[in-house]
Backbone bond lengths (Angstrom), bond angles and torsions (degrees), N, CA, C in turn:
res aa  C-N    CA-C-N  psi(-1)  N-CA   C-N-CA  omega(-1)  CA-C   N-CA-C  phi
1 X - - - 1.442 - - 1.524 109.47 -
2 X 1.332 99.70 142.94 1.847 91.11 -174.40 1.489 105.56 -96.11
3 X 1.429 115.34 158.63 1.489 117.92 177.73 1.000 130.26 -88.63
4 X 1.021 123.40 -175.41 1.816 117.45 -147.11 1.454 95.36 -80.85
5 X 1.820 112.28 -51.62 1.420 91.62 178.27 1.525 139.53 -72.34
6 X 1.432 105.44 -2.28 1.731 105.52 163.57 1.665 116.63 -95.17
7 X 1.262 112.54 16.67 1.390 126.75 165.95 1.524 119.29 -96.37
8 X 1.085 92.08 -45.92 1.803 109.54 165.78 1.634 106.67 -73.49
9 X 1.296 140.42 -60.14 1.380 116.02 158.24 0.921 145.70 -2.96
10 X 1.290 92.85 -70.72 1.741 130.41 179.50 1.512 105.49 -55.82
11 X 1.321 107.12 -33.95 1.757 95.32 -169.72 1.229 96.44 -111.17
12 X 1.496 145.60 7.44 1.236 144.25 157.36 1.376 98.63 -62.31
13 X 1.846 116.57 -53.05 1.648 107.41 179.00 1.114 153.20 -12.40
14 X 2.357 81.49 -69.17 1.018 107.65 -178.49 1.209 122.17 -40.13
15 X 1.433 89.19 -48.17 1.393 121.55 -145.69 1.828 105.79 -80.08
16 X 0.700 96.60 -36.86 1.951 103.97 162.45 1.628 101.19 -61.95
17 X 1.103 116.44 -42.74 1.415 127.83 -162.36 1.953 95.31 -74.23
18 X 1.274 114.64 -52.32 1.499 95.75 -170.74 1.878 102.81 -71.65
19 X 1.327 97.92 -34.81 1.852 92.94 -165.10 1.498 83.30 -66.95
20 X 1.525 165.88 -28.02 1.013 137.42 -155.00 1.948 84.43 -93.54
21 X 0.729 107.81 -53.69 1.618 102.35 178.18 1.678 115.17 -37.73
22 X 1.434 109.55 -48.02 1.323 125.48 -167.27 1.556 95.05 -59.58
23 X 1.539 115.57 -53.89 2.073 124.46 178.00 1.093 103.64 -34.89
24 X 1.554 111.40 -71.16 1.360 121.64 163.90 1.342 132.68 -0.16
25 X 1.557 111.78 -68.95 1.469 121.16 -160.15 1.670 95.85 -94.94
26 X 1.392 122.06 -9.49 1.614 114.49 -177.61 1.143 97.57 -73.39
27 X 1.802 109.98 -45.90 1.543 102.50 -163.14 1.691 125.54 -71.49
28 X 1.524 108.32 -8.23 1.403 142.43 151.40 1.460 111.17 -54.99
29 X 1.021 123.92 -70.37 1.745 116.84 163.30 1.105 108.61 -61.46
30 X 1.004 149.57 -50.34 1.667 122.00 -162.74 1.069 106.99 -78.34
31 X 1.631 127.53 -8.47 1.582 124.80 -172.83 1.818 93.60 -99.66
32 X 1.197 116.97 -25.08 1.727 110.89 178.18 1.756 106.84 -80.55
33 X 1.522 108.94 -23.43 1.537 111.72 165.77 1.359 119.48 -56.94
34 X 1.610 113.53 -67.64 1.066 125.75 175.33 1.639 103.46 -17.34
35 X 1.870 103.62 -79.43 1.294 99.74 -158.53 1.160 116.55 -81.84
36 X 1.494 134.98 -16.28 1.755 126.77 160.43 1.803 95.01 -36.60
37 X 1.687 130.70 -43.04 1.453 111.15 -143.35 1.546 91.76 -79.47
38 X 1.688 113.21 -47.63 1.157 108.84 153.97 1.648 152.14 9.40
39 X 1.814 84.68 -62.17 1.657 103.90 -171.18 1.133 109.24 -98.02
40 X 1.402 107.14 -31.46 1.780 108.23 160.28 1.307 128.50 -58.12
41 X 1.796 118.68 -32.49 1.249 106.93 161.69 1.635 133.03 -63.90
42 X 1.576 100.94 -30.95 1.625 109.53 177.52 1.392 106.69 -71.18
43 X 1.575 111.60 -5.80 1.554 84.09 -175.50 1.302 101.31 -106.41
44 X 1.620 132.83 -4.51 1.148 125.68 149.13 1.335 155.87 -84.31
45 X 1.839 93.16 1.64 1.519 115.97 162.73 1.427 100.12 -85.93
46 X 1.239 133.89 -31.23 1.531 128.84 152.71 1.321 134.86 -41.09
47 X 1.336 90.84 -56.58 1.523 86.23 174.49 1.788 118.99 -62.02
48 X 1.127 103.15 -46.08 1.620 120.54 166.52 1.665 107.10 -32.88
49 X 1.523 94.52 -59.20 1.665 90.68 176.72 1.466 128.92 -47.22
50 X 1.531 100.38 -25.04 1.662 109.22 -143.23 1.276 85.52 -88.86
51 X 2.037 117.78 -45.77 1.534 108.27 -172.21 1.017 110.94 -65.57
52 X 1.487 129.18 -40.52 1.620 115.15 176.58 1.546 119.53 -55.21
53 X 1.323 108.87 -21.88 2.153 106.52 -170.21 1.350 77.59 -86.88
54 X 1.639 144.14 -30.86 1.436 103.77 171.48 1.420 153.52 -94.13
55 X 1.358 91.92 0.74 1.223 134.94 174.81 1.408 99.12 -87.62
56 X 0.822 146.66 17.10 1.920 144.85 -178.81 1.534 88.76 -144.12
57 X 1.637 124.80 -39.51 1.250 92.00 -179.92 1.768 135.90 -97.06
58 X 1.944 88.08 2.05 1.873 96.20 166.84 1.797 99.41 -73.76
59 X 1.111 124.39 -33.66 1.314 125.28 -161.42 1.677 92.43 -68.18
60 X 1.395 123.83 -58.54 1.339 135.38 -174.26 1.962 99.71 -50.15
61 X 0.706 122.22 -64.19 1.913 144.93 139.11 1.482 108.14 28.98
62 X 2.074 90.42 -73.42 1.271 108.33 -160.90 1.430 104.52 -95.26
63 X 1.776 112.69 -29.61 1.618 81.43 164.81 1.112 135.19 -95.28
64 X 1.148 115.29 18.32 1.632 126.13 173.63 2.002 101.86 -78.28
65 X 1.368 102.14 -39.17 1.245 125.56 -178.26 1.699 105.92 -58.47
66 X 1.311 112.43 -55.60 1.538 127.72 -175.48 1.280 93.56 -61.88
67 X 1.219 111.01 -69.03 1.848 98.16 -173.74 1.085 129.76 -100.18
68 X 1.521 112.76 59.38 1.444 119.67 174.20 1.310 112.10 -102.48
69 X 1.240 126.73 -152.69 1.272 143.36 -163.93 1.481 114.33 -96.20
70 X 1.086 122.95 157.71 1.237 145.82 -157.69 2.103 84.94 -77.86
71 X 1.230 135.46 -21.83 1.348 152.41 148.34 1.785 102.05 -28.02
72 X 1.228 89.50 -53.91 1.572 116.95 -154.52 1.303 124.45 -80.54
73 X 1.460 108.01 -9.17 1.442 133.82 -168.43 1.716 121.15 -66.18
74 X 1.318 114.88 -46.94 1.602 135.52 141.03 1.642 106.80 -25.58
75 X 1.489 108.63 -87.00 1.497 107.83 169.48 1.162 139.38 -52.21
76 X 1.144 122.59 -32.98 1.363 126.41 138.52 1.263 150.08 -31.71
77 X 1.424 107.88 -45.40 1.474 119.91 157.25 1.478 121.41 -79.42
78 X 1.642 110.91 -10.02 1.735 111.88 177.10 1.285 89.45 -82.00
79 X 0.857 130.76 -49.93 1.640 127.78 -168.43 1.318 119.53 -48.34
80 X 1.425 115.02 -53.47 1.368 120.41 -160.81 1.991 91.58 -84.79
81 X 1.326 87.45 -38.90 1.890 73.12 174.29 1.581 122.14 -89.73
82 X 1.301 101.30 26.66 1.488 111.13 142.99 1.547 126.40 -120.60
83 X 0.813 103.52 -14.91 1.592 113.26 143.66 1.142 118.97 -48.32
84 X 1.771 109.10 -82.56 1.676 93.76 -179.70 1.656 131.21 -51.88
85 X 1.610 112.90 -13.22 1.371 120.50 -166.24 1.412 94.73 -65.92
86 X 1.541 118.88 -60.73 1.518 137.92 152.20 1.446 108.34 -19.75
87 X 1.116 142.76 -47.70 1.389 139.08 -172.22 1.212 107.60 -72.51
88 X 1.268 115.57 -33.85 1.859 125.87 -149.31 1.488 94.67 -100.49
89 X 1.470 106.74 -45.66 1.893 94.01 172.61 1.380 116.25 -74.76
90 X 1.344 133.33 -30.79 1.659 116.97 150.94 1.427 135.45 -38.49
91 X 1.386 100.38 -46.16 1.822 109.64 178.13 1.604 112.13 -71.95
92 X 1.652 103.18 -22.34 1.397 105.82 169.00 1.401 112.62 -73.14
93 X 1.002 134.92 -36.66 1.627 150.30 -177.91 1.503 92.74 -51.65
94 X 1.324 102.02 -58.77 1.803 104.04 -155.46 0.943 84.88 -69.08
95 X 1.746 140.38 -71.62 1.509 109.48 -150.23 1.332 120.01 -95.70
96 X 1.727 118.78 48.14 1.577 117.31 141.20 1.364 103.86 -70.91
């Protein structure tokens, strides 16, 4: 049977042994924090990117649309009368 004081040792070890483990795994989260906050910002300077490339490319859209061809004339008029639809529900906005 072992004695009390190599029983108590033993679990002082451990016990050094999990809290050094335990350091361990904080400094593991705060370094997987870090970069989740990280990745959340890139994915919202992304997204940012994405509305502006689409927003540059309906605009690119309509004037390709405006000055196209007599082809183009159909599409042309959907456009602009979605445009104005767009105009008319803004001015409605403002004057609630």
């Amino acid at each position: 049977m072992e004695e009390p004081d190599d029983i108590l040792n033993s679990l002082k070890e451990r016990t050094k042994q999990i809290m050094a483990l335990c350091d361990g795994l904080k400094e593991d989260k705060e370094s997987l924090l870090t970069t989740n906050r990280e990745l959340i910002q890139k994915v919202a300077q992304h997204e940012k990117e994405i509305d502006n490339i689409k927003t540059k490319f309906s605009t690119l859209k309509i004037a390709k649309t405006v000055s196209g061809t007599d082809n183009d004339i159909h599409e042309t008029k959907f456009r602009v009368n979605k445009i104005v639809r767009e105009i008319d529900k803004c001015i409605a906005l403002l004057n609630k």
